[in-house]
N, C-alpha and C positions, 0 to 999 in steps of 0.2 A: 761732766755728766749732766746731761739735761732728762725731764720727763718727755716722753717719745709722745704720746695721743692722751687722748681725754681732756679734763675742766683747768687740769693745770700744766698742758702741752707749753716745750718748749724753755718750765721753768730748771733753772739751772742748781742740782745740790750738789753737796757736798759730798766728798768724801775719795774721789778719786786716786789721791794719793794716802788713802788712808794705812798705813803701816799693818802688814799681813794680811791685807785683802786682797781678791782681784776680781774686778769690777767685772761686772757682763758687758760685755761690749755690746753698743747701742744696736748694730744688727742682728747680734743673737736676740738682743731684747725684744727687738722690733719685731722681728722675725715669730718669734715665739708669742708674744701679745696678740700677731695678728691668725698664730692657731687656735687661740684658747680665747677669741672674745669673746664667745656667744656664752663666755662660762663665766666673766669676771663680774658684772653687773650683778647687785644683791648678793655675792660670795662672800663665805666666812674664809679667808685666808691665814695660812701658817708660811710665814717665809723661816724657814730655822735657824738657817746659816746666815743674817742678815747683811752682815757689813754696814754699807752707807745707808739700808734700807732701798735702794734703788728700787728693787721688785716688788717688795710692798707697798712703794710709794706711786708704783705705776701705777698697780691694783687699784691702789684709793683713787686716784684721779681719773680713772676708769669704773669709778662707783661700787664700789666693794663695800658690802655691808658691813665689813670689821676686820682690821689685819690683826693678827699678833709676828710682833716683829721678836725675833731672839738672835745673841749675837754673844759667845761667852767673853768674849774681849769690852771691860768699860769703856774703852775709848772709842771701840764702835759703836755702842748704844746711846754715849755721848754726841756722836755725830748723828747717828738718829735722831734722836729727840731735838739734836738741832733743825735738823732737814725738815722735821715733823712740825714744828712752828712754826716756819715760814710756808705752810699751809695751811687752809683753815678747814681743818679736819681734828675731829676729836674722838672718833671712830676707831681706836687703837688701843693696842696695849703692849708696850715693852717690854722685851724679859732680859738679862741678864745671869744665863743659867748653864752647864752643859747642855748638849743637846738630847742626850739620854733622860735628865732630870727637866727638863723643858716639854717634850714628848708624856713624860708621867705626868705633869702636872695637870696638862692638858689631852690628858687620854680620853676626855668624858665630852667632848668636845666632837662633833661631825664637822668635818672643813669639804668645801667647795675646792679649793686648789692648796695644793703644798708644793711652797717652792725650795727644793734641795740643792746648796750649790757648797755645799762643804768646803772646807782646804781639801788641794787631789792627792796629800800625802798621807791623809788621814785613813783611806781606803774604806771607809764606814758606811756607804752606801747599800749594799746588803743588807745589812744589821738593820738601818731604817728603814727599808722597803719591807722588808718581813716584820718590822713591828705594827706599821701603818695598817700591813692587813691581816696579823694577828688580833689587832686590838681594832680594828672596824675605825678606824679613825676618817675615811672617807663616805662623804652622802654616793648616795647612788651616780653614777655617771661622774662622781669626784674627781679628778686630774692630780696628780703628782710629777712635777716635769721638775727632773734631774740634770743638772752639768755636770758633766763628767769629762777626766783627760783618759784614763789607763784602765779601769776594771773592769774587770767580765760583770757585766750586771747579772742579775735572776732576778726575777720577782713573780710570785702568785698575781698579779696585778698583769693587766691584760694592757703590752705595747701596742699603743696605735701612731706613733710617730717617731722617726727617727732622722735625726738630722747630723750633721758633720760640717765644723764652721772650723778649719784650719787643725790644728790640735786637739781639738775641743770638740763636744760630743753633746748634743741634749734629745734624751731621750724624754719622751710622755707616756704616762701610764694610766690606766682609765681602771675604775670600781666597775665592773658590771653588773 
């Protein structure tokens, strides 16, 4: 897995095989990075379902005012925090939590983008899209771009993108 654009294009992390994850593949990434740029520069980002950190780490090297990276698996946040050193970036903060107690901890909090990329057996994608905008968790014009394989999405949160990359599904949702 390499970072796709920005200050640290090209460099290569971890985590590719990391046990119960599954990476975004670099054209979802790419793809998706180059809908939401005019939004990452200065953004307070939430990546919830982190893994390797991949999308939070895009963020930072695309100048992201501050990620929080969460990921309920140690060994994934262990491979974060490795990824996260071999950058020189300190603009972060790991969490280690469910993503339900993740979300509360950080209820108080306005994010620029949240990125949702769940396990797709988990089917929880609902449950956070109605928490995000019960709880005002996005600044105005905020973004929420979801992967998804299988669920009937809904959200109060206004689709402006929808795309289809094999099996795979990412939608984008905007605060208006």
């Amino acid at each position: 897995m390499k970072i796709i654009s920005g200050k640290y294009k090209g460099k290569v992390i971890k985590g590719y095989d990391l046990d119960g994850t599954r990476p975004t593949m670099d054209r979802v990434k790419e793809s998706v990075f180059a809908i939401i740029q005019d939004k990452v520069k200065d953004s307070i980002v939430l990546d919830l379902f982190s893994g390797s950190g991949n999308l939070g780490i895009e963020a930072l090297s695309n100048y992201s005012k501050y990620v929080y990276f969460n990921d309920y698996s140690k060994s994934s946040c262990k491979v974060i925090l490795d990824n996260l050193k071999s950058i020189n970036e300190d603009n972060y903060q790991v969490l280690n939590l469910d993503y339900l107690k993740c979300l509360d901890r950080l209820k108080d909090i306005k994010f620029d983008l949240i990125f949702l990329d769940p396990p797709y057996k988990l089917h929880v994608l609902n449950n956070i899209l109605e928490y995000i905008w019960k709880n005002d968790l996005l600044n105005i014009d905020g973004l929420v771009i979801v992967e998804y394989q299988d669920e009937d999405l809904k959200s109060n949160l206004t689709l402006i993108k929808e795309k289809k990359y094999g099996d795979k599904k990412v939608n984008i949702y905007r605060k208006d």
